[in-house]
C-alpha positions in Angstrom: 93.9 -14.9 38.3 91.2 -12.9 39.0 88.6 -11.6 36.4 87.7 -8.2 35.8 84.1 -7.5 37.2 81.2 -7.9 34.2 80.2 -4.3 33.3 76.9 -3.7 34.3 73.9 -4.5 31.6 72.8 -1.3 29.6 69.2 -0.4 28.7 67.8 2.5 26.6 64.6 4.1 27.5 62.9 6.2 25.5 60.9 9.6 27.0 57.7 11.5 25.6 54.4 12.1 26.0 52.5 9.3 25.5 49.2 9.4 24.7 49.5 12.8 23.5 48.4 13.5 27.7 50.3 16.2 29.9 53.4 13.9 31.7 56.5 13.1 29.9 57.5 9.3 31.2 59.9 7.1 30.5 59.4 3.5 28.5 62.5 0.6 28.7 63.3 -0.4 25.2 64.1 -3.9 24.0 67.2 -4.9 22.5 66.9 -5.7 18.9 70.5 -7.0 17.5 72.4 -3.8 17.5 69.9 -1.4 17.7 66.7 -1.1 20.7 63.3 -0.8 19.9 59.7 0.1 21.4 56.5 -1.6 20.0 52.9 -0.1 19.7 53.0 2.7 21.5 50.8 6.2 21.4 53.1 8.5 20.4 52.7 12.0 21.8 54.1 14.4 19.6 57.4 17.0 19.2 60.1 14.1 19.5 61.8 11.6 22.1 64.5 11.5 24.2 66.6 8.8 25.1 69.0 7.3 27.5 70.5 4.5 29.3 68.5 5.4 32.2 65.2 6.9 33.7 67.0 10.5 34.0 66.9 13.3 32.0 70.1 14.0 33.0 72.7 13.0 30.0 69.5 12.2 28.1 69.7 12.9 24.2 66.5 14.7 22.8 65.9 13.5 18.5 63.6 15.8 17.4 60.5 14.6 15.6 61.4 16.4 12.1 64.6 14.0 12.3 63.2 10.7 12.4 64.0 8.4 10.0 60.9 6.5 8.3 57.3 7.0 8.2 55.8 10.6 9.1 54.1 10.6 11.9 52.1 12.9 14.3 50.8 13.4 17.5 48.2 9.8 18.5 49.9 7.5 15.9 50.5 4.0 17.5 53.9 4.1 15.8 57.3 1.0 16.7 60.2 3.1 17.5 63.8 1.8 16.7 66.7 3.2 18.4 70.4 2.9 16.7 72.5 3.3 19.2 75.7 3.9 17.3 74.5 7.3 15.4 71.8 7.9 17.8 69.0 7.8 15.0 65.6 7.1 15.5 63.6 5.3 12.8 59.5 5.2 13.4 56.8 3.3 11.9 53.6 3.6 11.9 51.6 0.9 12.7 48.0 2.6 13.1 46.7 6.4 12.2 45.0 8.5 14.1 41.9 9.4 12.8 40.4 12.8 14.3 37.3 12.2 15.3 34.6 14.3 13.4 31.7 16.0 15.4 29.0 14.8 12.5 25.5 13.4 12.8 23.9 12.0 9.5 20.4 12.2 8.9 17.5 11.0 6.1 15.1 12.7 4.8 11.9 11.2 3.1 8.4 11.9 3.0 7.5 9.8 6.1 4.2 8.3 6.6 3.9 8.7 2.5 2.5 12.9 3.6 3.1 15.4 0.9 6.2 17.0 2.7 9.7 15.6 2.9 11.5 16.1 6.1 15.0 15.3 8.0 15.5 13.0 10.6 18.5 12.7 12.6 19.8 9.0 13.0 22.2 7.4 15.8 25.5 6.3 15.6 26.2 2.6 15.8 29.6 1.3 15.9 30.7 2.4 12.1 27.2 3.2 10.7 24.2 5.3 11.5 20.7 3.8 11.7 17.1 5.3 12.2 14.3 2.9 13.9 10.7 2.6 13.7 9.9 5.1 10.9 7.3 4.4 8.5 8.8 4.9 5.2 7.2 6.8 2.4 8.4 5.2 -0.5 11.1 5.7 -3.6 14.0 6.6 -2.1 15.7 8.5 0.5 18.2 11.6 0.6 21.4 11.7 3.1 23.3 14.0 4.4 25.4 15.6 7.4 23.7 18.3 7.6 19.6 19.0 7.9 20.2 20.1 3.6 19.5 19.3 0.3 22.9 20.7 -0.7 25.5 18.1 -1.0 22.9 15.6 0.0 23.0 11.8 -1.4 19.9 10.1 -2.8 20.0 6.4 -2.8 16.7 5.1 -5.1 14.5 2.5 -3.1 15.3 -0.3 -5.7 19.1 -0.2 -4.0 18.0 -0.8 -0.8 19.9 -3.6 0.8 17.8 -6.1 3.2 14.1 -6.4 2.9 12.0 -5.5 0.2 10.1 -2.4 1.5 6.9 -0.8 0.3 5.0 2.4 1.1 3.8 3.2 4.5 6.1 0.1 6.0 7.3 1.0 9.3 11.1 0.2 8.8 14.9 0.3 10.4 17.1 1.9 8.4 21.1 1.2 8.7 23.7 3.7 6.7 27.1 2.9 6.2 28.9 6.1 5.5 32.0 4.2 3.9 29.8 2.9 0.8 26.7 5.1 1.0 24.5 1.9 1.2 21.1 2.3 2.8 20.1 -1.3 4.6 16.4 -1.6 5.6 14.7 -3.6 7.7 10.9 -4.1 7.9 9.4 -4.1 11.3 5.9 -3.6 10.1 4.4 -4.9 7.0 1.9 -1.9 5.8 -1.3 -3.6 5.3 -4.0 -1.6 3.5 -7.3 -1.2 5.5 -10.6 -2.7 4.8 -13.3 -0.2 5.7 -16.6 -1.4 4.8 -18.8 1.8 4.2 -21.6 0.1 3.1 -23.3 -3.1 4.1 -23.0 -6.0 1.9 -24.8 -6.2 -1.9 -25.6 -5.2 -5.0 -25.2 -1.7 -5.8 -25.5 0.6 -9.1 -22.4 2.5 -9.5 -21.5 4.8 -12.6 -21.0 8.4 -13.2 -23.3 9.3 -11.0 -22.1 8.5 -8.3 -18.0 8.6 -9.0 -18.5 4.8 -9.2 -18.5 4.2 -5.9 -20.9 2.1 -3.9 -23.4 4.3 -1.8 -26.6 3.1 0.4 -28.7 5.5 -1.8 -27.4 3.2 -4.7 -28.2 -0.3 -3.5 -30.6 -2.6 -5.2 -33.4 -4.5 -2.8 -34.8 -8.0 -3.4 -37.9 -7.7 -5.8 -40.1 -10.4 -4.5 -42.8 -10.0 -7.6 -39.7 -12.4 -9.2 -37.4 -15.0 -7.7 -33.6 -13.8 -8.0 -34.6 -10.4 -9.0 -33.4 -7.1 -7.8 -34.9 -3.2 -8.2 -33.7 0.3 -7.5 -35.7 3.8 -7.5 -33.2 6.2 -8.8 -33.1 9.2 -10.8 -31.0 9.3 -14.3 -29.4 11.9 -16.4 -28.8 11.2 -20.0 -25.3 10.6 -20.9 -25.0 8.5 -17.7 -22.8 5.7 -17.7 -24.1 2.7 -15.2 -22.9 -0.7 -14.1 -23.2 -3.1 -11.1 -21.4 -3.5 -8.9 -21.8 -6.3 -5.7 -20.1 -5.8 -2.4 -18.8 -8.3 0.2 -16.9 -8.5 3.0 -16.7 -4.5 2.5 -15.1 -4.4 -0.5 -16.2 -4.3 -4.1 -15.8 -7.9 -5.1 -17.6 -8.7 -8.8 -18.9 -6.0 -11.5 -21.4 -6.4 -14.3 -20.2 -6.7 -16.7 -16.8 -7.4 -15.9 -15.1 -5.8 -18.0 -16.2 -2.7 -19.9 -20.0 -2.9 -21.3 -21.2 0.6 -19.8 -24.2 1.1 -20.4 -25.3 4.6 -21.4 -28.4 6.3 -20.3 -30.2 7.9 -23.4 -33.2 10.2 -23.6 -35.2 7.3 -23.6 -34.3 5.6 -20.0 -33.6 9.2 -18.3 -35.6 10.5 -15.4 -36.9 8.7 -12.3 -37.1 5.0 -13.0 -36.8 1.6 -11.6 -34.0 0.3 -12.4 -34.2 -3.9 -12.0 -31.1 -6.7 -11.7 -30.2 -10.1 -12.3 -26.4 -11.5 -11.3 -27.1 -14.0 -14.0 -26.7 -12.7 -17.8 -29.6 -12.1 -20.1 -29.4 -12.1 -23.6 -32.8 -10.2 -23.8 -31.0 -7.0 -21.3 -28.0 -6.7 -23.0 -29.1 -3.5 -24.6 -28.0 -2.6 -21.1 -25.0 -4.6 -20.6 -27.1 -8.2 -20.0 -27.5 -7.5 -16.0 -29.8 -4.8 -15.9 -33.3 -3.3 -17.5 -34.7 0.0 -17.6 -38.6 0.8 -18.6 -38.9 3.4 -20.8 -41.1 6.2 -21.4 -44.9 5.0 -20.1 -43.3 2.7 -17.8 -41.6 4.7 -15.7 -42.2 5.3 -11.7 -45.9 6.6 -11.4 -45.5 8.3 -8.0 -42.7 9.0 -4.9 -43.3 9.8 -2.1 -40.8 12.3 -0.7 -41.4 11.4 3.0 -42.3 8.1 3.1 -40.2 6.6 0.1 -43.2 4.9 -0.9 -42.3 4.2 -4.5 -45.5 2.8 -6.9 -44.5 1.6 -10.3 -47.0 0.4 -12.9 -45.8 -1.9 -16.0 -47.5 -4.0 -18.1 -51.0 -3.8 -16.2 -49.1 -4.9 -12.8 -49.0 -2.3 -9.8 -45.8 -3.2 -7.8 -45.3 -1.0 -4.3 -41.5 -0.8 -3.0 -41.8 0.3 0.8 -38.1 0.2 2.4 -36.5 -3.1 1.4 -39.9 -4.5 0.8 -41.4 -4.9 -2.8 -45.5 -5.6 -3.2 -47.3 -7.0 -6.3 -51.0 -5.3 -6.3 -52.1 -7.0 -9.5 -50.6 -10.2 -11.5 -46.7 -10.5 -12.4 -43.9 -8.7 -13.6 -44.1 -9.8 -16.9 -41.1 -8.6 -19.5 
């Protein structure tokens, strides 16, 4: 006997667009039980056609608005499934195309803690946005897609994820669009400056001088008495005086510590030497317990304008304060 010859083996291809680009090719299909299908592929749009071979002659055109399952559109990675038997086609999506938006997000703050608040465009990175080496101005930050408070999003600085950020640190910040969380980074710790503007010492301070320590203001050694400093200055009634010492630059120890103003009255007002201990006295603390003040009679005699030359007579003693130098013409400083 002789057999009949095996008929030939039959494969369905599907035609389109791929890719949404400008040639129409053809992609073999993979028999699946009865029916042929086609896996993870960029479908181009308009519909298919199929056939059992690479031609377009015979070929059957399914038009998209007749497939069977999920909607789909032009740059879906969609699974097609071909039924032979009614010529059907039945897609699935497997992943959406997104259309990529033409955006750019940017922050706004008022960077380098000035008075104005100001956009700043970030770059994209991967899913997120992020803005490098700014130095932050503290409490929060606005975002938006556009250089504009309308529509914009404030995030408050105590949702910051990441570091704990300050004023005046110079910071990364990373946005993630899908949550509207702010990330931060600190690069550079703000550390605030120490300027000395005066040298090192005692100094009076009140409100005469904004409280604020000033070389006009600073006491010299009196060396009439051991541990003892004096001052030439002029004094307003109504003023309100401390001490205040300086080291390192910076105002370090008052006296009093803690409130004790003294205030000037008729009495102590006028040019006078004003005179300082660091250690409390019971007998000064009509002036807060640091300082004293002659009063009327005991006052500075005589100051030079040019020379500074400052002579002050109390209690029979002539002392003479040249520069930071104090002299004792007659006796001791006796209080």
């Amino acid at each position: 006997l002789i057999g009949r010859p095996a008929a030939p083996a039959v494969v369905y291809y599907l035609k389109n667009n791929w890719n949404a680009g400008a040639d129409w090719t053809w992609l073999a299909m993979t028999k699946d039980g009865e029916n042929w299908k086609l896996e993870n592929v960029v479908y181009g749009g308009t519909g298919v056609n199929f056939n059992t071979e690479e031609s377009d002659a015979n070929a059957t055109w399914v038009e998209q608005a007749s497939f069977l399952g999920d909607a789909v559109k032009a740059k879906d990675t969609v699974n097609f499934v071909l039924n032979p038997a009614d010529g059907s086609i039945t897609v699935t999506v497997v992943g959406a195309y997104v259309e990529p938006v033409d955006v750019t997000y940017y922050l706004k703050n008022n960077w380098n803690a000035g008075a104005d608040w100001t956009w700043l465009a970030m770059t994209k990175d991967g899913e997120n946005w992020k803005l490098e080496n700014v130095v932050y101005g503290g409490t929060g930050v606005n975002f938006n897609t556009e250089e504009s408070d309308a529509n914009a999003t404030w995030v408050e600085q105590a949702s910051f994820l990441g570091d704990a950020v300050k004023a005046k640190d110079t910071v990364n910040f990373v946005l993630n669009p899908a949550d509207g969380s702010i990330t931060v980074t600190v690069v550079g710790a703000y550390v605030e400056p120490i300027t000395p503007t005066v040298e090192d010492g005692f100094y009076l301070v009140g409100t005469l001088n904004e409280w604020t320590a000033a070389a006009e203001y600073k006491f010299v050694a009196n060396e009439g008495a051991a541990g003892e400093y004096l001052l030439v200055a002029t004094l307003a009634e109504g003023d309100e005086l401390k001490v205040k010492k300086v080291e390192a630059g910076q105002a370090d120890v008052w006296y009093p510590a803690e409130g004790g103003n003294y205030v000037v009255d008729a009495a102590h007002a006028g040019a006078k030497t004003i005179y300082f201990r660091p250690e409390y006295n019971a007998e000064w603390a009509a002036f807060g317990g640091y300082m004293y003040i002659p009063g009327q009679g005991e006052g500075v005699e005589n100051i030079d304008a040019d020379t500074k030359v400052v002579k002050q007579m109390i209690n029979g003693s002539l002392f003479i304060i040249r520069g930071e130098k104090t002299y004792t013409i007659q006796g001791q400083l006796v209080r």
